[in-house]
N, C-alpha and C positions, 0 to 999 in steps of 0.2 A: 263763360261764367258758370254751367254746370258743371267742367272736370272737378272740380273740389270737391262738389256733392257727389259724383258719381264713385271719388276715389275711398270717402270717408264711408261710402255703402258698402265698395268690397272688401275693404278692413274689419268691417262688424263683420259681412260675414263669414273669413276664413278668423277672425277669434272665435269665434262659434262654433264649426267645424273642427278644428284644432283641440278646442275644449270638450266633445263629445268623449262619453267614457268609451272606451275599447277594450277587447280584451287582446292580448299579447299572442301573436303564433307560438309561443311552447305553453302555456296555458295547461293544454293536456298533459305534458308531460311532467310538469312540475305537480300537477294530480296525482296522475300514478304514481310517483315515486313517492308521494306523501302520504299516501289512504292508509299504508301500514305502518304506519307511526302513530304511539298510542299519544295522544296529549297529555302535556306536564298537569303532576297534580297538582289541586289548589291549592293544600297546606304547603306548598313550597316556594309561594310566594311571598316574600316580607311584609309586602304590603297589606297581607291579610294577618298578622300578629303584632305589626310596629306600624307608631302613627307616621302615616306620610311626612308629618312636619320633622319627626324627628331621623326618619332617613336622607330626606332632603337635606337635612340640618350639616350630617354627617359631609353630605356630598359638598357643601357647600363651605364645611372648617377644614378637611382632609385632603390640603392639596396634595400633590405629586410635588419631591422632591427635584430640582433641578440635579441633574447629572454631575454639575463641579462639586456639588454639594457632597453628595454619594461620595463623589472621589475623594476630597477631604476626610470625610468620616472614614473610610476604609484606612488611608497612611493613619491617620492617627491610630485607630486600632492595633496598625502594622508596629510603629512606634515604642506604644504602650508595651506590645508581647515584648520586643525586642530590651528594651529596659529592663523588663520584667527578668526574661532569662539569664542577662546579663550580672543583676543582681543575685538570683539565684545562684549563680554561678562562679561568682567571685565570695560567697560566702565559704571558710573553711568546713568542712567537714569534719565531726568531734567523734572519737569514739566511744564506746560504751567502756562506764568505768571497770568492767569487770569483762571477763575472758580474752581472747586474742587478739590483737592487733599489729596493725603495722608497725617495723622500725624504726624511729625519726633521730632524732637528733641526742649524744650521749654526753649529760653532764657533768662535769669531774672539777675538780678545785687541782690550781697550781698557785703556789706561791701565797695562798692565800686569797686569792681569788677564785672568782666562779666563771667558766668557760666551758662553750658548748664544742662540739666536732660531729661532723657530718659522719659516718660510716662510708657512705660509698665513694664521696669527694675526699675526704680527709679535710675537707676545709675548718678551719676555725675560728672561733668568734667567742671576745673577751665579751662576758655579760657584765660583771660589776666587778672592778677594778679600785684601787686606790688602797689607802693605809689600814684598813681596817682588813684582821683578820677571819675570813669567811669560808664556812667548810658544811658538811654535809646537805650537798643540794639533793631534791627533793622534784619532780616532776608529778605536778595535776594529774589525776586519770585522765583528764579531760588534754593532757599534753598544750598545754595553753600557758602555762605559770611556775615560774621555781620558788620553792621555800626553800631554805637556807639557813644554819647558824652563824650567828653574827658574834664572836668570842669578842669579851674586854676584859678587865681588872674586878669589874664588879659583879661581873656574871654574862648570860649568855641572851639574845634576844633574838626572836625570830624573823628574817625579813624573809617576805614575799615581792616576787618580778614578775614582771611580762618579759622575755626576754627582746620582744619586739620593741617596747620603749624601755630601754635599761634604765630610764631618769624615774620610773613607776614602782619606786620602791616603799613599800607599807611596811613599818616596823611592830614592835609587839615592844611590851614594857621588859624589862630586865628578869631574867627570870635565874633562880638560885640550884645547883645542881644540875642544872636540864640536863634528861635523858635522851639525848640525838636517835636511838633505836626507838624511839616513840613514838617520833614524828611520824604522822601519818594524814593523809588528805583525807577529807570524806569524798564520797561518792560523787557528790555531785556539786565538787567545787569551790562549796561559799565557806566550810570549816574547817580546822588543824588542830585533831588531838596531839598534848603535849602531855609526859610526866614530869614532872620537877617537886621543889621541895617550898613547900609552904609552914613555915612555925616547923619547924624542922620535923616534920614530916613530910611522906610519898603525898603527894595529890594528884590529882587531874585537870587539867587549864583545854577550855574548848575556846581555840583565838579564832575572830572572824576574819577570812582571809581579806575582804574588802576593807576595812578600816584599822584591823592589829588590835583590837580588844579584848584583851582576853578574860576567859569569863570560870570562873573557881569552880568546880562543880562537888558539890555536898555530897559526900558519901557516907554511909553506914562504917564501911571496911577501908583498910589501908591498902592502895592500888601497891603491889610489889613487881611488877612486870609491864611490860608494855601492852599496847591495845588495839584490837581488829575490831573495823569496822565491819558491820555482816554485810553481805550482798544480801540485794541486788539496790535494797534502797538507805542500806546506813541508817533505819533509826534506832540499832544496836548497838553495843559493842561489848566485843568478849573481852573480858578483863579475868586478870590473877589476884585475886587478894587474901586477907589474913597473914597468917604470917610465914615463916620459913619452913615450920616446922609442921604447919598445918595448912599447906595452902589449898585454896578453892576456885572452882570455876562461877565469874557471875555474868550474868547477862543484865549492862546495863544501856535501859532506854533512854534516850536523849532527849526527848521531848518531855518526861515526868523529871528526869532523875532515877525511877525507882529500880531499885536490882533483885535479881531473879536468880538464885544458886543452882547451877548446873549439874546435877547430881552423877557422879564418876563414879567407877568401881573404884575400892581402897586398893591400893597398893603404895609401897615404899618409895620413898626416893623423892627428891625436888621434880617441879613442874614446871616445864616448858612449856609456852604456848607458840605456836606455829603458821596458825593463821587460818584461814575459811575456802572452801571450794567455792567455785564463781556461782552455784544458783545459794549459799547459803544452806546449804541440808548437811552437809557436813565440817566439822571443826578436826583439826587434828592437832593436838597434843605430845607432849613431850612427855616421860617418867623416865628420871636419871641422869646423871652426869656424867662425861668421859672422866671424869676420877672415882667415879661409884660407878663399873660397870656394870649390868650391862643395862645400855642404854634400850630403851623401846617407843615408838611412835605409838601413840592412839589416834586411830581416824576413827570417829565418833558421829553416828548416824545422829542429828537433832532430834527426830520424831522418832526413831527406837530405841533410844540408846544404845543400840548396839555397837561393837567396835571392835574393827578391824587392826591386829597389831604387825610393825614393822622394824624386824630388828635394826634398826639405827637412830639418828637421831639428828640434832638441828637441823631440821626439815627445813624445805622452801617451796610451797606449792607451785607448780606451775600456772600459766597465767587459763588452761583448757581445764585444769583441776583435775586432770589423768596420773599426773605424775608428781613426784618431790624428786628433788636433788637433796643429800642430806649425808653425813659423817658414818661410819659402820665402827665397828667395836675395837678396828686397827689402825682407825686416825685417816682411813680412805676414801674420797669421797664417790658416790653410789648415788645411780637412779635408781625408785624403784617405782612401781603402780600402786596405785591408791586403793584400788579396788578388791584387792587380794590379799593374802597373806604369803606372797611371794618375795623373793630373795632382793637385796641391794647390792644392781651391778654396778662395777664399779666401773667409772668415768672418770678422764683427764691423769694428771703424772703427780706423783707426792710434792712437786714444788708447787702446783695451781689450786693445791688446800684452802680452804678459806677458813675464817677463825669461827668457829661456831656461837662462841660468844657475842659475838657482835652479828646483831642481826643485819645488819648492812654490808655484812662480808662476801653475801652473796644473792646472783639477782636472775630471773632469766629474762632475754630480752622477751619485749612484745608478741613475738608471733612464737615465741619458746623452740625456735632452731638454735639456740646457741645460750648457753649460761656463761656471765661475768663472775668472776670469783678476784676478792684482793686479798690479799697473801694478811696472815694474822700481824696486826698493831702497824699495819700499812707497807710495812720492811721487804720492798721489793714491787713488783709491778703486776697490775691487774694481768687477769691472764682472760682467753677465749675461749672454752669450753665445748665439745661436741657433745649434746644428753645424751646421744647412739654409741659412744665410746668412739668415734673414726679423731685418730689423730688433726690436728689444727695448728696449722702452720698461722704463728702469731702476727694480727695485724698492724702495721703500724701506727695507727689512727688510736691504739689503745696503751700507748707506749707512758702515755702522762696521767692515765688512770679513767676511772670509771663509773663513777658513783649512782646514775641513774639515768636508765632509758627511756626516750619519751615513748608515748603511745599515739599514736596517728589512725586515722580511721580507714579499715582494710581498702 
């Protein structure tokens, strides 16, 4: 009867033993290797600037994210970029309305219809077809839209395409005389200066390319020529007015209306306008007719008035604003530089003439390796043009004509 008591004695006292403090045989060593260790300072611990209730607090809302969790969030992230890029990427790229660009797609009218053609495929693609007769197309800076005249019995109206949806045609009201050399896009896509004849006078009609609205705009003077828009942002445009025998440069603003007289040396002879270099600092001008020789360009510094002359005439800027293509005083056509008062060489063969009158006779493409030229009152076939004078063996892709190249972004 005493093993129980005697066993319940040596349990007390090996817990007792067991539980006596001791110190550990490395002891010493975990000393030395600590003595030169300086102690953390006190300002670096939390608890001496934040109340414990609120770091605990922390501790206790801020779990730890499970792993599947992570992994989720990461693909979706992955996801998100990969759309992202995708979208970016399937966006077209537009180019700037003014200086060089790529060559896209060249639109010409047959039969009265309006039709694109590839350059490098030769492929081709009827845009708006059917009974109506439709002729001087017209490409966006932005290479995105064709304007177009739309000829009937009662006059002419402007429609506007996407050549992507051919069904996306926006029309303009009927317009009396329309000047087709007039037509001209702004900068940045949303307007189309017209000249035409309103109460039987010259006016100027700004249609909104999204709806076909055209809108009359109030002038001082009577517009006798067509109109450039300035670079780089179009709230310009150089206009010819007055009359024949006294015509004048004005610069009119689109957002007032108001106009601004461009003050020119006097000299003889009718005024040609020509069109603007891609930053806007210079305007070049025509004085003369190939029946009143001799013809002369003025390229016209805006802010000096200064101006450089070039003997010939129906200029065509280039799209880098280095060069014109342009008529010389023996019916030949010439490049020359802008920058100088240097001679106009002459380019391409007496049949690939373009009619100087019509300012849509002649065009260069986009990146300005090669000028289009149509033979005067259409009578025969667009030709190819080298600016460098190197003979050009004619493509067939340009065999049905030529009227405007798109611009694509380099």
């Amino acid at each position: 009867m005493n093993r129980p008591e005697n066993l319940e004695h040596e349990l007390t006292a090996w817990f007792n033993d067991t539980a006596a403090p001791r110190l550990p045989d490395f002891t010493d060593d975990i000393l030395r290797r600590t003595a030169g260790t300086r102690q953390r300072p006190r300002w670096t611990f939390p608890e001496r600037w934040i109340p414990m209730s609120v770091i605990t607090l922390g501790r206790r809302t801020l779990k730890p994210l499970p792993w599947r969790t992570i992994g989720l969030l990461a693909a979706l992230a992955l996801l998100i970029a990969a759309a992202l890029a995708v979208y970016v990427g399937s966006r077209t790229r537009l180019p700037a309305p003014f200086g060089l660009a790529r060559n896209g797609l060249v639109a010409y009218v047959n039969g009265g219809d309006i039709y694109t053609v590839d350059p490098i495929t030769g492929a081709r693609q009827a845009i708006v077809s059917g009974p109506d007769s439709d002729v001087e197309p017209r490409w966006s800076l932005d290479g995105t839209r064709l304007v177009f005249d739309r000829q009937s019995a009662t006059g002419d109206a402007l429609v506007v395409v996407d050549p992507k949806r051919p069904d996306s045609l926006v029309a303009t009201q009927i317009f009396t005389l329309l000047d087709t050399d007039s037509i001209a896009w702004s900068p940045d896509g949303q307007s189309i200066v017209v000249r035409a004849q309103h109460d039987g006078s010259s006016a100027v009609f700004i249609v909104d390319a999204a709806t076909g609205k055209a809108t009359l705009l109030p002038l001082d003077v009577t517009p006798i020529a067509i109109l450039y828009w300035r670079p780089p942002d179009g709230r310009q445009l150089m206009m010819l007015g007055g009359v024949e025998t006294d015509p004048r440069l004005y610069l009119l603003r689109i957002d007032g209306g108001s106009l601004e007289e461009v003050t020119i040396p006097k000299a003889p002879g009718p005024i040609r306008l020509n069109g603007w270099t891609p930053d806007g600092q210079r305007f070049i001008y025509q004085r003369g007719e190939y029946e009143q020789l001799p013809m002369v360009t003025h390229v016209l510094d805006m802010a000096t008035r200064d101006e450089v002359l070039i003997d010939a005439g129906y200029g065509h800027v280039s799209n880098d604003g280095t060069r014109m293509v342009a008529i010389d005083d023996r019916g030949r056509m010439c490049v020359a530089k802008l920058g100088a008062a240097e001679p106009c060489i002459q380019v391409g063969q007496l049949s690939q003439e373009y009619n100087g009158q019509n300012d849509a006779g002649v065009q260069w493409s986009p990146n300005d390796e090669w000028i289009i030229t149509r033979p005067p009152f259409d009578e025969g076939t667009a030709s190819l043009v080298d600016p460098d004078g190197a003979f050009l063996e004619q493509p067939s892709w340009l065999g049905d004509g030529g009227e405007s190249w798109q611009r694509l972004a380099p």
